[in-house]
N, C-alpha and C positions, 0 to 999 in steps of 0.2 A: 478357377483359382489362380494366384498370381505367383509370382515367385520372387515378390518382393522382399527385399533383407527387411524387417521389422524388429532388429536389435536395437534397444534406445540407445546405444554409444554411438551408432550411425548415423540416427536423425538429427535433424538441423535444433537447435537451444528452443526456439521460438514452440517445438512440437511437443517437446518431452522436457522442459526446463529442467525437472525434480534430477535428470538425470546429468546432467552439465553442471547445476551450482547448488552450495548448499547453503548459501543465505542471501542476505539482498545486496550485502555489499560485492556477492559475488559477481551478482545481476549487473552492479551498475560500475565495478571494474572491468567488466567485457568490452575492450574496444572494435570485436569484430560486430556487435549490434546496437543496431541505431538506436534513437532516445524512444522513438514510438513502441518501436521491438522489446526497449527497457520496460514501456508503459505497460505493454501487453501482459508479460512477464508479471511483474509484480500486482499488478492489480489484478490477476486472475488468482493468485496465491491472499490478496487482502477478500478475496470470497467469502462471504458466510458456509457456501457451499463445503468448505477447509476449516471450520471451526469444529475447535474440539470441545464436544457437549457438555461436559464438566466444567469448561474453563475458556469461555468464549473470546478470551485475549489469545488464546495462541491457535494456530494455524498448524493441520498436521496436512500435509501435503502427500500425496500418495506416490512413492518411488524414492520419497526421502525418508531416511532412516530417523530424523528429530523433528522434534516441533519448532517453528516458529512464532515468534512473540508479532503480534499484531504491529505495534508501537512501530517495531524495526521496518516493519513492512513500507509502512503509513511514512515513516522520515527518508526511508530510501524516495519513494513517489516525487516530496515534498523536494529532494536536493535536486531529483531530473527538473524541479521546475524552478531552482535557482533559489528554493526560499530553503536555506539551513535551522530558521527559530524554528521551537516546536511551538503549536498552536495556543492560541491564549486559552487559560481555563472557560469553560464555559460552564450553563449552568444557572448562572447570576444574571436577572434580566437588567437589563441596561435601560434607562429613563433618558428618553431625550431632552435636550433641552429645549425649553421653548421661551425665551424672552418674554414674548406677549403674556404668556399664563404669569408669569410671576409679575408682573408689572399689573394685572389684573388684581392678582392677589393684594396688591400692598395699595392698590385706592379703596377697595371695601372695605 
């Protein structure tokens, strides 16, 4: 057996997040961890493994006292990578265009 401290206040953000921050902004106002450190972080809380079965937009993360909303999770991700828009609707298939087809079309 070890005699290791296993108090989550003692271990390092990266091991026990739920215990250091309580949202994503908290994640990504952390200037003592790097962006990849921010990745790990948050993309382990956007887990399906954290979805709460009722309500698969939010995120209940175990050792935090609230849930979190998916959304927050997903836009924090998006800022570590420089993009603030949130994503276009999807959904709607999109037609490419194609010159040739319609130029087809209008000699028969």
């Amino acid at each position: 057996m070890t005699n290791a401290n296993t108090n989550a206040g003692n271990l390092h953000p990266l091991f026990h997040p739920a215990a250091h921050y309580t949202s994503p902004e908290d994640v990504l106002n952390d200037n003592a961890l790097s962006t990849p450190e921010k990745r790990i972080i948050l993309s382990s809380w956007a887990s399906d493994m954290f979805a709460v079965e009722s309500c698969p937009a939010l995120r209940e993360i175990p050792g935090m006292g609230h849930t979190i909303r998916l959304a927050d999770i997903l836009a924090a991700l998006r800022r570590l990578d420089g993009d603030d828009d949130p994503p276009r609707p999807g959904g709607v298939p999109m037609r490419l265009r194609r010159p040739w087809a319609a130029a087809q079309r209008r000699s028969a």
